[in-house]
Backbone and ligand atoms as CSV (ligand in chain L), in Angstrom:
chain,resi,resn,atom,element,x,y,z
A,1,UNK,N,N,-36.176,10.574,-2.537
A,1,UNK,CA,C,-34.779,10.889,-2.255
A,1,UNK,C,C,-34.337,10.115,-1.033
A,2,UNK,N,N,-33.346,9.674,-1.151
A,2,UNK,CA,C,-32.794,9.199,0.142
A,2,UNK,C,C,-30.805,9.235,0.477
A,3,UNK,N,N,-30.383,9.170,1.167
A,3,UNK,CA,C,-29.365,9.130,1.824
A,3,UNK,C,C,-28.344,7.936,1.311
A,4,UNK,N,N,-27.201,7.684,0.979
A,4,UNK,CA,C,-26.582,6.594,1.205
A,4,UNK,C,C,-25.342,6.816,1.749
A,5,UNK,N,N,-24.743,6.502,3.128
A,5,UNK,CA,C,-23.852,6.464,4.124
A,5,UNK,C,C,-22.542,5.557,3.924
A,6,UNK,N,N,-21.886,5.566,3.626
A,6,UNK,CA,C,-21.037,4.734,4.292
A,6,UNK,C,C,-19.598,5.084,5.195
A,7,UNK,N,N,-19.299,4.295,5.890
A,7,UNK,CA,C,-18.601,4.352,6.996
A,7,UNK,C,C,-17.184,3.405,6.540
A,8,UNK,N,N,-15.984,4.206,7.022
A,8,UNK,CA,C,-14.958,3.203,6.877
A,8,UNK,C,C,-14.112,3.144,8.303
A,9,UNK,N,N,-13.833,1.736,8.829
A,9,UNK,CA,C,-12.629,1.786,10.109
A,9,UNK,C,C,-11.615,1.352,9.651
A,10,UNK,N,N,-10.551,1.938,10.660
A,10,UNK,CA,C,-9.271,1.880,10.554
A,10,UNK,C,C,-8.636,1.283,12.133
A,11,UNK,N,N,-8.110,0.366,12.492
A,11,UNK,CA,C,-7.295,-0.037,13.583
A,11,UNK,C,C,-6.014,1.005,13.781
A,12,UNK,N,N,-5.749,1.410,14.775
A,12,UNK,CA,C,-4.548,2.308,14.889
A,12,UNK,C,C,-3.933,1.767,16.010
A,13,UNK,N,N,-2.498,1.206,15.660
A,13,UNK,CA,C,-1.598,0.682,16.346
A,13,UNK,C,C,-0.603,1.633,17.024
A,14,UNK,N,N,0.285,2.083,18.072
A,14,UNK,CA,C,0.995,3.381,18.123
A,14,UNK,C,C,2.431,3.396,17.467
A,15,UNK,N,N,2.663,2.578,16.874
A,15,UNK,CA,C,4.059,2.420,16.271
A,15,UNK,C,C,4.032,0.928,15.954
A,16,UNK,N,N,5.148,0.733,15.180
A,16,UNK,CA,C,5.373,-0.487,14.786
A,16,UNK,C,C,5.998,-1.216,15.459
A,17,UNK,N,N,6.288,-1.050,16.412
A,17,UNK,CA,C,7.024,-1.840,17.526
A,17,UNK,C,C,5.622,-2.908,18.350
A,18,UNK,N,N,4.137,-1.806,17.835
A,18,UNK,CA,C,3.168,-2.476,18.420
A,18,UNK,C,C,2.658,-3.350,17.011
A,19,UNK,N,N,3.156,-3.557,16.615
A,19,UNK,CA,C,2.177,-4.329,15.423
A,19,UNK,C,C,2.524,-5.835,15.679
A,20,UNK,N,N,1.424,-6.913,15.325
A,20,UNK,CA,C,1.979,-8.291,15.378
A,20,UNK,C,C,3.125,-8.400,14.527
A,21,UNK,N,N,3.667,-9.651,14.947
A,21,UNK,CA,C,5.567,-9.672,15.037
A,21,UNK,C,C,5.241,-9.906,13.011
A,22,UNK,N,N,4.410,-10.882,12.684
A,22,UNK,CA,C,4.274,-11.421,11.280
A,22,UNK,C,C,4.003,-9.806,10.290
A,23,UNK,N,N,3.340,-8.583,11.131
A,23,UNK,CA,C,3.351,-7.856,10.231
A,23,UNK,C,C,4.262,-6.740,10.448
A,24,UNK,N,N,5.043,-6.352,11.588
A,24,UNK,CA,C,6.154,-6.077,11.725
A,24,UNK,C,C,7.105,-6.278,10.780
A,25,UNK,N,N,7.377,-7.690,10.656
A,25,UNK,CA,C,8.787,-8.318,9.776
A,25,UNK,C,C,8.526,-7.826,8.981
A,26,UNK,N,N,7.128,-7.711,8.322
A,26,UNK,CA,C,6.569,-7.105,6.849
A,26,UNK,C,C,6.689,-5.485,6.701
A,27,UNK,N,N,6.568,-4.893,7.337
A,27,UNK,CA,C,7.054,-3.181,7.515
A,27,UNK,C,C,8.297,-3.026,7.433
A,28,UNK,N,N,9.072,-4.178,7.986
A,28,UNK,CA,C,10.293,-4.141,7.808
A,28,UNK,C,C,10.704,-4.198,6.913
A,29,UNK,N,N,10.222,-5.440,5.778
A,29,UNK,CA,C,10.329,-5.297,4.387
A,29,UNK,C,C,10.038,-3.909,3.331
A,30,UNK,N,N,9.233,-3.403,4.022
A,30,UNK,CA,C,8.960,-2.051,3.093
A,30,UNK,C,C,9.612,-1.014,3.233
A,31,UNK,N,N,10.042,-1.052,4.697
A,31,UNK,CA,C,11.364,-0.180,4.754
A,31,UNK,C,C,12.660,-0.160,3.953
A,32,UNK,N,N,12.895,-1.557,4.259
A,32,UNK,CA,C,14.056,-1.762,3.148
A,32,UNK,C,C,13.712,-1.558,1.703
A,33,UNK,N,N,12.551,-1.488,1.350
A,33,UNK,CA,C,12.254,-1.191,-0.060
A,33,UNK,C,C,12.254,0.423,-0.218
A,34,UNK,N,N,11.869,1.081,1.066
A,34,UNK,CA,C,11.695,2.108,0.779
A,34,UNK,C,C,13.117,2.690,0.737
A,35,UNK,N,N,14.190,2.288,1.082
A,35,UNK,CA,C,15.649,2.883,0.935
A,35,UNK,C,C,16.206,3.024,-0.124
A,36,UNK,N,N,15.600,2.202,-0.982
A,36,UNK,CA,C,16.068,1.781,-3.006
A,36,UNK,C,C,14.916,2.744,-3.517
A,37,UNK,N,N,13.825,3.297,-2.608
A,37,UNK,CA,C,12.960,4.560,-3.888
A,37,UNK,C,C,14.390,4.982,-4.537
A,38,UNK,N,N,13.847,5.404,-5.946
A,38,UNK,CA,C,14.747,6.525,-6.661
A,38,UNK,C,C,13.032,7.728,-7.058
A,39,UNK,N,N,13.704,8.586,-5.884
A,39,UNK,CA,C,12.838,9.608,-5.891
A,39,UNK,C,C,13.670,11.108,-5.755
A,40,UNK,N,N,14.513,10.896,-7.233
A,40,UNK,CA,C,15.287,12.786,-6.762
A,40,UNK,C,C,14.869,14.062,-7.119
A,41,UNK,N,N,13.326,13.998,-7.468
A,41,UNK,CA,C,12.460,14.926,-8.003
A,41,UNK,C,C,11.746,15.669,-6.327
A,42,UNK,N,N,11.368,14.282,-5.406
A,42,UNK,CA,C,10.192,14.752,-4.820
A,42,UNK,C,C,10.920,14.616,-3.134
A,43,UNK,N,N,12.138,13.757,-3.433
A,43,UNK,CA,C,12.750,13.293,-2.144
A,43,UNK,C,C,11.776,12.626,-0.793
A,44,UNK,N,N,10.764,12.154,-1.402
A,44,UNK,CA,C,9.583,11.394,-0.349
A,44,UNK,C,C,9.779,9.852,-0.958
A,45,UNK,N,N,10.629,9.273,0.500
A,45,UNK,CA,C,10.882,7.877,-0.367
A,45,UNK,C,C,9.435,7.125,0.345
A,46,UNK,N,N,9.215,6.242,-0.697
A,46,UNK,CA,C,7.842,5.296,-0.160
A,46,UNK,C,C,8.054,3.564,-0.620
A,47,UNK,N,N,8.045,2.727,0.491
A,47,UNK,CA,C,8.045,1.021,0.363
A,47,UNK,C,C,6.925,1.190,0.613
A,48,UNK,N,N,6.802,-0.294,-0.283
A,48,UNK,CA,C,5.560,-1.558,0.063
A,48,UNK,C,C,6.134,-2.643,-0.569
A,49,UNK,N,N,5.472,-3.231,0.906
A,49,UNK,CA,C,5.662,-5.112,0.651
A,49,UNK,C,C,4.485,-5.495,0.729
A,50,UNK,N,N,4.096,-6.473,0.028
A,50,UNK,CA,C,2.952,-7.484,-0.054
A,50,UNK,C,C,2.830,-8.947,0.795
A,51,UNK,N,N,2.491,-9.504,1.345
A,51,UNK,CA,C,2.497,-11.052,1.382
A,51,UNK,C,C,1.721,-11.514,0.740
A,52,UNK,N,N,2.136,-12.527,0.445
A,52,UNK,CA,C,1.018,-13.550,-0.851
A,52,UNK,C,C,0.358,-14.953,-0.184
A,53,UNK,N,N,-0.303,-15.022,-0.264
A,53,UNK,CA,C,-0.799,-16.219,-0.072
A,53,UNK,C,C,-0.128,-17.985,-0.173
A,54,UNK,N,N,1.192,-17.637,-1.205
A,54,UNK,CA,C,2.484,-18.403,-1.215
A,54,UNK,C,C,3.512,-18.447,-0.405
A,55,UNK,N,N,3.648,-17.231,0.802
A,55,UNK,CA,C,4.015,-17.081,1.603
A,55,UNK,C,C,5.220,-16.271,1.150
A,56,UNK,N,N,5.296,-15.667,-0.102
A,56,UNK,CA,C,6.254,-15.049,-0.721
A,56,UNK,C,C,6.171,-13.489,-0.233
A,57,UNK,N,N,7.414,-12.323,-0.144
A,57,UNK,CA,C,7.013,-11.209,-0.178
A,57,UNK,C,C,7.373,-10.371,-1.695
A,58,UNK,N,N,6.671,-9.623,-1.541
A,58,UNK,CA,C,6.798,-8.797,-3.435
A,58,UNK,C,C,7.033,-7.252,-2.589
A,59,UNK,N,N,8.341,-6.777,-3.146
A,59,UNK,CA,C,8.324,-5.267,-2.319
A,59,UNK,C,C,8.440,-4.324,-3.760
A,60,UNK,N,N,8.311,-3.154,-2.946
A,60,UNK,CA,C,8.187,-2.217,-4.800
A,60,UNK,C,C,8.713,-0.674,-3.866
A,61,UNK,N,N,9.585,0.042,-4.861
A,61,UNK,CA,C,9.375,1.294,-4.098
A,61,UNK,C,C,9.392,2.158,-5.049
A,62,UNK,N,N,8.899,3.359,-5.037
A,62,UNK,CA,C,8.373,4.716,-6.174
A,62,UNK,C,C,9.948,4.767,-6.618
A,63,UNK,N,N,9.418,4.981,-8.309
A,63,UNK,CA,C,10.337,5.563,-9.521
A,63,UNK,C,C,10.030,6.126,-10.043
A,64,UNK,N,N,11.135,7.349,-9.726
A,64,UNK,CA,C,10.368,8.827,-10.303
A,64,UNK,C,C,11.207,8.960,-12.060
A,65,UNK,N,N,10.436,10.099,-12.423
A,65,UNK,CA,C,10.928,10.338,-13.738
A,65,UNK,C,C,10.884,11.520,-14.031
A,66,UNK,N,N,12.054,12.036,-14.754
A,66,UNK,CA,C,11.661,13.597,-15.302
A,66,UNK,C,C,11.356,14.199,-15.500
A,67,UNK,N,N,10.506,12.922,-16.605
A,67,UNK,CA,C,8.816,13.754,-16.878
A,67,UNK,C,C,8.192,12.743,-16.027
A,68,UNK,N,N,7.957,13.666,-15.181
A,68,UNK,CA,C,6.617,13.253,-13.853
A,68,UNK,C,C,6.130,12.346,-13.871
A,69,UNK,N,N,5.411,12.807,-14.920
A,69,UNK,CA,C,3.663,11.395,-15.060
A,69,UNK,C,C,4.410,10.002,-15.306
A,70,UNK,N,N,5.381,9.956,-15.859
A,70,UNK,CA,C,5.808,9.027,-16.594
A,70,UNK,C,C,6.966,7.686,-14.857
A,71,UNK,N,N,6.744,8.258,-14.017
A,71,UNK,CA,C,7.290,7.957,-12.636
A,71,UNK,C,C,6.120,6.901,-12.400
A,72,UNK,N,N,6.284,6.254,-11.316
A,72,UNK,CA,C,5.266,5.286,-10.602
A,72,UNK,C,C,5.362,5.336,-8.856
A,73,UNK,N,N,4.046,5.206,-8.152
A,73,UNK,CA,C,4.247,4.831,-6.971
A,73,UNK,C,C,4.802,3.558,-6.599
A,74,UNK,N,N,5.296,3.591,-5.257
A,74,UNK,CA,C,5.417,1.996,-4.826
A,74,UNK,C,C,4.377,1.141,-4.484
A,75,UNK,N,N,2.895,1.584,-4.292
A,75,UNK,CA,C,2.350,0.327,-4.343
A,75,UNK,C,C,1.869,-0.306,-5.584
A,76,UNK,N,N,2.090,0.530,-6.952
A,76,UNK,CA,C,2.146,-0.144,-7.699
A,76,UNK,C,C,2.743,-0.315,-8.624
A,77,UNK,N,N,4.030,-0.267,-8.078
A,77,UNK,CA,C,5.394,-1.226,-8.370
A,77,UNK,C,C,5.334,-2.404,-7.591
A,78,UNK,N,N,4.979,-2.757,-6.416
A,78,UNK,CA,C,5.223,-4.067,-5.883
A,78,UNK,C,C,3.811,-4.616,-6.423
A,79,UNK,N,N,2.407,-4.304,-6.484
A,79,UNK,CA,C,1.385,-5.158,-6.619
A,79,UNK,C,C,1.249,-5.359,-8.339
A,80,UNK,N,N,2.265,-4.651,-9.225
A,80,UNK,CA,C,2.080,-5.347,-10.663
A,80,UNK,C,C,3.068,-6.308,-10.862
A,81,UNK,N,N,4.066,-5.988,-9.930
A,81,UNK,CA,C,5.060,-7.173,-9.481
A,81,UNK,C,C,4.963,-8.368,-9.135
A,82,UNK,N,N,3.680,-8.296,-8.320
A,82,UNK,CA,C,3.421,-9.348,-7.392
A,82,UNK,C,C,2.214,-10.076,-8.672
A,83,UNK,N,N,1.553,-9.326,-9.444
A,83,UNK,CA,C,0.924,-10.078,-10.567
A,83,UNK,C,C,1.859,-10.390,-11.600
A,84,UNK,N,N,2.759,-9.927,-12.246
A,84,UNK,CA,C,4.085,-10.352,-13.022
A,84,UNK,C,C,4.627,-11.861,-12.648
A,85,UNK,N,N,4.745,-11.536,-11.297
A,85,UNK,CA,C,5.727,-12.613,-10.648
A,85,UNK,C,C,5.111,-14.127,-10.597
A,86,UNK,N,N,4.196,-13.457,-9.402
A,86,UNK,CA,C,2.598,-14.891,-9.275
A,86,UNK,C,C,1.576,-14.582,-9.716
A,87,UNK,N,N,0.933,-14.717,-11.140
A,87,UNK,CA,C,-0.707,-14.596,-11.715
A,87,UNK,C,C,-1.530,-15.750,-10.661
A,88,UNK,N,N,-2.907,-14.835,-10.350
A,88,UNK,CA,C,-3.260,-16.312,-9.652
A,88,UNK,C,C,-3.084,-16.068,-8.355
A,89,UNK,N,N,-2.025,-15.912,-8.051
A,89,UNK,CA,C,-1.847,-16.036,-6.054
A,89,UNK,C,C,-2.458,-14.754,-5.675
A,90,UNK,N,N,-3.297,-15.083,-4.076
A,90,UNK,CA,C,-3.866,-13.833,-3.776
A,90,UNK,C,C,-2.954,-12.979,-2.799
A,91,UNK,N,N,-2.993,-11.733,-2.839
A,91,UNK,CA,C,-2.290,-11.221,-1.978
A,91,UNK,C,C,-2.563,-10.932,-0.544
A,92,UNK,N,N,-2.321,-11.283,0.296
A,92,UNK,CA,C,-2.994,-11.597,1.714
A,92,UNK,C,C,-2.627,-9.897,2.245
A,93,UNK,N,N,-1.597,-9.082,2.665
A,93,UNK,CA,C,-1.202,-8.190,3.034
A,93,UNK,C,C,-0.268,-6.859,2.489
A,94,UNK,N,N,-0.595,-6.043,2.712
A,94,UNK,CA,C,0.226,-5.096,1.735
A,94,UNK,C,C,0.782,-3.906,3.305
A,95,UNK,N,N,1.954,-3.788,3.101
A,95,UNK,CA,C,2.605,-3.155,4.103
A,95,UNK,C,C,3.485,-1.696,3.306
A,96,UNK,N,N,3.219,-0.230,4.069
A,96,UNK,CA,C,3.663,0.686,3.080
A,96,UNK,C,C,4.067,2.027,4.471
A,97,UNK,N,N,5.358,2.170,4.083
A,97,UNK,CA,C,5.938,3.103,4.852
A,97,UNK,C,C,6.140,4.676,3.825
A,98,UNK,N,N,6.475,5.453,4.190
A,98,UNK,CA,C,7.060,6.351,3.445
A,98,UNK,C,C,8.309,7.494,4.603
A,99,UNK,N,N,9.407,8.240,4.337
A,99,UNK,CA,C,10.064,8.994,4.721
A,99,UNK,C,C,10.228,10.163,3.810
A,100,UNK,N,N,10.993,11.273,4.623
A,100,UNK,CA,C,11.114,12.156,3.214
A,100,UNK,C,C,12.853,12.903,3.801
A,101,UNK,N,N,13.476,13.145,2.434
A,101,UNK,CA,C,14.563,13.718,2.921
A,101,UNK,C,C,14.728,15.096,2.987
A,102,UNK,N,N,12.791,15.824,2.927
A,102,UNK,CA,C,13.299,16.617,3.639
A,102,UNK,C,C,12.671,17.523,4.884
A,103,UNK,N,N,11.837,16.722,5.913
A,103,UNK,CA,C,10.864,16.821,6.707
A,103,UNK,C,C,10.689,15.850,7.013
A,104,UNK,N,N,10.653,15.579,8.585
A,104,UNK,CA,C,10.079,14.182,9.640
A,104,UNK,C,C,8.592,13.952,8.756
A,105,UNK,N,N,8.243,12.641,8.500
A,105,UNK,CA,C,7.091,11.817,8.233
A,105,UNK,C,C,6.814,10.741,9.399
A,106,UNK,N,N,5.695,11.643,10.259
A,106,UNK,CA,C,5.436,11.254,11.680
A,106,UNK,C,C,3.986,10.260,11.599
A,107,UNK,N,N,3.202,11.040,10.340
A,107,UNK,CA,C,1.882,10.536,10.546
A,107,UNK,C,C,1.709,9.117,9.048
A,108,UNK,N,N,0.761,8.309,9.257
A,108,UNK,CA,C,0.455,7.551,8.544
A,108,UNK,C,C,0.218,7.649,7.019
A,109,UNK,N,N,0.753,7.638,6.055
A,109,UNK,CA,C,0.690,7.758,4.385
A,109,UNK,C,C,-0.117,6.572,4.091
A,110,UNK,N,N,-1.299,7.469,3.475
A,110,UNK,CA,C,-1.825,6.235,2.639
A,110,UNK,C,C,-1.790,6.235,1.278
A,111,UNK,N,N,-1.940,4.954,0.726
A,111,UNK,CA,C,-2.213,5.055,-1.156
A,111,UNK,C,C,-2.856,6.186,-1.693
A,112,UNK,N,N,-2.150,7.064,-2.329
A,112,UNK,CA,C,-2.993,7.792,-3.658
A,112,UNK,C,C,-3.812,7.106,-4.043
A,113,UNK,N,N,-4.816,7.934,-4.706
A,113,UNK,CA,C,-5.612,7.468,-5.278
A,113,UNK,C,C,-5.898,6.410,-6.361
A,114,UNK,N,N,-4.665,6.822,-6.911
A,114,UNK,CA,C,-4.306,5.928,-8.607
A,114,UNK,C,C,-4.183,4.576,-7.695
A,115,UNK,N,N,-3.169,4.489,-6.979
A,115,UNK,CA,C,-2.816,3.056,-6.045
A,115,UNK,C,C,-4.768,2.515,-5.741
A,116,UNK,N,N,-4.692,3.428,-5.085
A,116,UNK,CA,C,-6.119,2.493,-4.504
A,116,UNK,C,C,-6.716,1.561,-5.419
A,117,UNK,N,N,-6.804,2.721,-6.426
A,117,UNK,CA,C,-8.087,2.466,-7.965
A,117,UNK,C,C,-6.895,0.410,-8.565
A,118,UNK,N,N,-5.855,0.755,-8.466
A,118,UNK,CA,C,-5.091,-0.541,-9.176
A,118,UNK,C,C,-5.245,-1.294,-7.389
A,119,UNK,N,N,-5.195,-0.773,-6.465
A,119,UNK,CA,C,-4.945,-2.616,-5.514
A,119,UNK,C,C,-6.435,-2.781,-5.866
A,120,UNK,N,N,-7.467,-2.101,-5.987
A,120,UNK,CA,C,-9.214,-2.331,-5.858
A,120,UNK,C,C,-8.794,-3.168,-6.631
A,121,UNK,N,N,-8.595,-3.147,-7.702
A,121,UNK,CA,C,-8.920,-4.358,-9.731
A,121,UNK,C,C,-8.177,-5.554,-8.415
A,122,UNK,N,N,-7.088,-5.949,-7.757
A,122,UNK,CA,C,-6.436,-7.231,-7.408
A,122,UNK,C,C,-7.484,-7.362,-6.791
A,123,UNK,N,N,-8.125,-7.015,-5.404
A,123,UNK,CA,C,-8.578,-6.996,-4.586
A,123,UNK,C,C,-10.293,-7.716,-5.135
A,124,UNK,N,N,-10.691,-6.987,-5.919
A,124,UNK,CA,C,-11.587,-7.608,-6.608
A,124,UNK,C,C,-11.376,-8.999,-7.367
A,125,UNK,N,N,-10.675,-9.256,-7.799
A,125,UNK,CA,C,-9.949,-10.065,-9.353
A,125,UNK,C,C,-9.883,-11.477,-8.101
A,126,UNK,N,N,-9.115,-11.186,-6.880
A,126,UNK,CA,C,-9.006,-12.257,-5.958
A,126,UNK,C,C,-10.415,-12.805,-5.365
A,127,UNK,N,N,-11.288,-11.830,-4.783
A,127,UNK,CA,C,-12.479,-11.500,-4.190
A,127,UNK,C,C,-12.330,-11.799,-2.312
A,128,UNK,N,N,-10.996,-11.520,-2.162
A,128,UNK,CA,C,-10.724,-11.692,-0.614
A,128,UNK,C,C,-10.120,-10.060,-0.562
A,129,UNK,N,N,-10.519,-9.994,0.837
A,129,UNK,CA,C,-9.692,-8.284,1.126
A,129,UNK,C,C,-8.216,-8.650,0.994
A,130,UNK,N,N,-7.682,-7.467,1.173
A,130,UNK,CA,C,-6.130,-7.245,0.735
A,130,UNK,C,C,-5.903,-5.895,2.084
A,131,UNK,N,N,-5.393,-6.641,3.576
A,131,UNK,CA,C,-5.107,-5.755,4.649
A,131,UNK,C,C,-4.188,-5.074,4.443
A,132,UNK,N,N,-4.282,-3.672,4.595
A,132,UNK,CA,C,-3.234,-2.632,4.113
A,132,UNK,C,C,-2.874,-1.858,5.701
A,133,UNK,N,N,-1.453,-1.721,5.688
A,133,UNK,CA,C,-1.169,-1.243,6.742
A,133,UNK,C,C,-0.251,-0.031,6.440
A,134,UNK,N,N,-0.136,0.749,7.175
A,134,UNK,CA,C,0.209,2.003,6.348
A,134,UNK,C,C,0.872,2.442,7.608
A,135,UNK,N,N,2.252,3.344,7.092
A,135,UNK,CA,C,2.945,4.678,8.350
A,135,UNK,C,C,3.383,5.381,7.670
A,136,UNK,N,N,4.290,6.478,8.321
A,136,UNK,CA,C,5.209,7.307,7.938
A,136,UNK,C,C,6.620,6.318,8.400
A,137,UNK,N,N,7.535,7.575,8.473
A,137,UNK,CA,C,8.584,6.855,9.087
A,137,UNK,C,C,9.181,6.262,10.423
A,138,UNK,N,N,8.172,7.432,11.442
A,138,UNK,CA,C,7.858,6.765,12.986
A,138,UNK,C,C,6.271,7.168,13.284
A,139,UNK,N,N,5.916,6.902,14.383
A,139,UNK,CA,C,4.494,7.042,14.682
A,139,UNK,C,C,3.903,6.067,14.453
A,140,UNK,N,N,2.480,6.556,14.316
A,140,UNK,CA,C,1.009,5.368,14.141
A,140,UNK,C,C,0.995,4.596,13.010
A,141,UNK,N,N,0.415,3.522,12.983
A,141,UNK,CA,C,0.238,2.590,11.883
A,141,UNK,C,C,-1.008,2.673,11.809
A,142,UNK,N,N,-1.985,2.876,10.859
A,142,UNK,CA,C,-3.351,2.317,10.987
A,142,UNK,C,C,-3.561,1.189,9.768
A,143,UNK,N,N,-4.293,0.677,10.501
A,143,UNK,CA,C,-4.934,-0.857,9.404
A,143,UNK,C,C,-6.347,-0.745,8.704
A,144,UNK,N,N,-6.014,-1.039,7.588
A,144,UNK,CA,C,-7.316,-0.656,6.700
A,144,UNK,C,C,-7.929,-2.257,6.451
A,145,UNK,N,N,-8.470,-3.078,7.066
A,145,UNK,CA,C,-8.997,-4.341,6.994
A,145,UNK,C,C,-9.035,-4.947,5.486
A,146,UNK,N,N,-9.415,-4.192,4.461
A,146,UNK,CA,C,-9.924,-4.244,3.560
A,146,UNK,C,C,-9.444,-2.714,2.538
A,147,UNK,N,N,-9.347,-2.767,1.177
A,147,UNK,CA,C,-9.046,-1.606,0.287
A,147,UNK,C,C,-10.097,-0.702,0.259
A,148,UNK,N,N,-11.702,-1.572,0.911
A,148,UNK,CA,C,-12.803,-0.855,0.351
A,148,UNK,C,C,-13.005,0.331,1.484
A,149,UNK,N,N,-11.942,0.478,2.513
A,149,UNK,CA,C,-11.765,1.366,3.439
A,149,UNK,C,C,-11.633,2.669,2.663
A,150,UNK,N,N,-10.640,2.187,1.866
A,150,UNK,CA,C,-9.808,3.570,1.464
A,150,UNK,C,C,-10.559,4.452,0.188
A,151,UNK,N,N,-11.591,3.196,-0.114
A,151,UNK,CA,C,-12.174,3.560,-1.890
A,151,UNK,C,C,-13.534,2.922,-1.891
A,152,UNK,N,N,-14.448,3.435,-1.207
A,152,UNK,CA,C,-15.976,3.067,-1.212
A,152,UNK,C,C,-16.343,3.407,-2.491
A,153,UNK,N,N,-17.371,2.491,-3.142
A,153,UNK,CA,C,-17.266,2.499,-4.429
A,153,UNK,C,C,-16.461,2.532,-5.377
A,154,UNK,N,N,-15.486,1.242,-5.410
A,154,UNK,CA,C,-14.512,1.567,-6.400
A,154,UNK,C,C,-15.102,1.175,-7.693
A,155,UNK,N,N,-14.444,1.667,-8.735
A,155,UNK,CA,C,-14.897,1.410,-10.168
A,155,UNK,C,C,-14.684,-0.139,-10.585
A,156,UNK,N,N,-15.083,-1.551,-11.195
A,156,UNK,CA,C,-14.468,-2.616,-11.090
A,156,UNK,C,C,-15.353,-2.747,-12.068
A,157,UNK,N,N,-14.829,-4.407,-12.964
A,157,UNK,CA,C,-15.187,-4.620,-14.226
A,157,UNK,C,C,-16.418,-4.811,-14.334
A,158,UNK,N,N,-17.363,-4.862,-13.172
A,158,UNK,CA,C,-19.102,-5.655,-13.148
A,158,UNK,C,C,-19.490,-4.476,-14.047
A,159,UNK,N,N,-19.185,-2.744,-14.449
A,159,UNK,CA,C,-19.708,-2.325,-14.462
A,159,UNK,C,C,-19.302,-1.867,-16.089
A,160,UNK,N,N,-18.561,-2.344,-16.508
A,160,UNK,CA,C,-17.935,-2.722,-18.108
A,160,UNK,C,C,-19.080,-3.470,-18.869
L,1,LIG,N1,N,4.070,8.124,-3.823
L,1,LIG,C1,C,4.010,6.777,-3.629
L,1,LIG,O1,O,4.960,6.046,-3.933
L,1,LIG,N2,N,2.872,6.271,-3.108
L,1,LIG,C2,C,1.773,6.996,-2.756
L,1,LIG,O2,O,0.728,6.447,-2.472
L,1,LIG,C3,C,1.882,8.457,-2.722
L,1,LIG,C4,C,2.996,9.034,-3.491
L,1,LIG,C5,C,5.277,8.682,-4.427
L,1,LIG,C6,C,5.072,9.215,-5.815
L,1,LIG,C7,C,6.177,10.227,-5.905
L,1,LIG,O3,O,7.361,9.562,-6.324
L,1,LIG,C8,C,6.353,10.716,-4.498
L,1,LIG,O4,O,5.735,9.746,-3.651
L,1,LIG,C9,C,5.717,12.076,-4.209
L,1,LIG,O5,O,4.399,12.108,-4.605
């Protein structure tokens, strides 16, 4: 019998005012994405922007639906976007805010699970990390270097 450990870090910035200016502009982008959520089920709006390796940004924000299940998050609205758009290009950064209309969102939101499980397949598919930076609507940012922060052992095709 034995043990297997693993450990994940996170960088924690105190706001976005502290983040480098290149990933700033990029929060900024997800903000503005996050203003176009159509979320009138759950009223928790959520952006993400991507940068690509083309130097392009891909933003996405949650679309909800009536019937529930049938809704999507925003990170993957912008990262099937960002494969729609550019097949091929890797995605260098993924930037993701969330607010809610109806309670301050002070602390850092990260990807659901479903999100994780779909950036892992890019993240893999590229074989470079994919830096994810994550907030609420004010407060801390933390940086996840890599997806495999968020999803140690993710499921991926080696095992198909
Ligand atoms: N949501 C996202 O867009 N991303 C996440 O990672 C968490 C949840 C959305 C889905 C739904 O529209 C609302 O937030 C509440 O769950």
């Amino acid at each position: 019998m034995e043990n297997i450990t693993i450990t994940s870090t996170f960088t924690v910035y105190p706001s976005a005012d502290a983040l480098p200016a290149d990933v700033n502009a990029l929060m900024q982008q997800a903000v503005g994405a996050r203003n176009n959520a159509y979320a009138p089920y759950s009223k928790f709006h959520v952006g993400a922007a991507l940068l690509l390796e083309n130097g392009k940004v891909v933003i996405g924000s949650n679309q909800e639906n009536a019937a529930y299940p049938s809704g999507l998050c925003a990170e993957r609205v912008a990262i099937f976007q960002a494969g729609a758009l550019y097949p091929g290009v890797k995605i260098l950064k993924m930037a993701i805010t969330a607010a809610s209309k109806q309670k301050p969102v002070e602390s850092p939101i990260p990807p659901c699970g479903a999100c994780r499980q779909s950036i892992g397949e890019y993240e893999l598919k590229q074989q470079t990390p994919i830096e994810i930076w994550f907030m609420g609507e004010t407060g801390k940012v933390y940086l996840s270097e890599s997806l495999k922060n968020l999803l140690p052992m993710v499921f991926g095709s080696e095992y198909l």
